[in-house]
Phi, psi and omega in degrees: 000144187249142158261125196266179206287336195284351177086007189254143187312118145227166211230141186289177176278011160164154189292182147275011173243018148255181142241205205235142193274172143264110177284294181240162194222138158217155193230112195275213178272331193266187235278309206284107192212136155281143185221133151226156185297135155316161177063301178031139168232187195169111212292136178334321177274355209260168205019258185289289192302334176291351171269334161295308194299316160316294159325318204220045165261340195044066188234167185300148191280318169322316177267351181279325179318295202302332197302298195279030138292321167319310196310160165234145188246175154267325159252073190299100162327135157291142147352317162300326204252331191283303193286000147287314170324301190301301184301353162253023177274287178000303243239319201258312183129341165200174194252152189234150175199092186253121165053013216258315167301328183227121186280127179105323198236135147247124185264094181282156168185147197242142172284134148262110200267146207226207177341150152035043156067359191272139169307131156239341166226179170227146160267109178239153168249099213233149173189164175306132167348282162338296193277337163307273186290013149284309175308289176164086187324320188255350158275332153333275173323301186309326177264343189290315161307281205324287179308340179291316186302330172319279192311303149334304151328328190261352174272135190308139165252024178257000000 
């Protein structure tokens, strides 16, 4: 927890040892759809978004470490690799998650950065492998910055 200049509690949007809800569900068109339930929960750190929270979390690399040993994968990344990943998200603006939480499924995803640049929400895209590179794994990412920054722009900073 942070303290703000006005003396009032803030808090990032979440630690890396909670996890993280699902707020909102879209749904595409065709016959076939990955579904997870609204409210869903899930640890912070874990695929795309977990890579984003890393990038744009602002958390000490000592509790992030301890945090992805925890995780469970279906392709558990080394560590190494994993901390490579954050660094181009860091760089690109958003995170890839090809099978490695889910065999099969890839997961884009971009922070919506609140207070001092720190993620307070994400935006994602998950889809069967296949059908994600057909669209484009980095045109994904790419519309995903884009609506984030929107948003981001339009959330009160006081």
């Amino acid at each position: 927890r942070r303290e703000g200049g006005d003396g009032a509690e803030r808090r990032p949007w979440a630690r890396v040892d909670e996890v993280v809800g699902m707020l909102v569900v879209a749904q595409g068109g065709s016959n076939f759809q990955l579904n997870a339930e609204l409210g869903s929960r899930f640890p912070a750190l874990i695929s795309a978004t977990g890579r984003c929270m890393a990038a744009f979390g602002n958390h000490p690399p000592d509790m992030i470490a301890e945090r992805f040993r925890a995780l469970r994968w279906d392709n558990p990344p080394d560590y190494q690799s994993w901390q490579a990943q954050v660094a181009e998200a860091r760089l690109r603006g958003y995170a890839i998650d090809q099978g490695n939480y889910i065999e099969g499924v890839t997961v884009v995803a971009a922070p919506v950065l609140g207070r001092e640049s720190t993620m307070s929400h994400a935006m994602i895209a998950i889809g069967l492998a296949g059908a994600v590179e057909r669209v484009g794994v980095h045109v994904l990412g790419e519309a995903l910055v884009i609506a984030t920054r929107t948003i981001s722009g339009n959330l009160p900073q006081g």
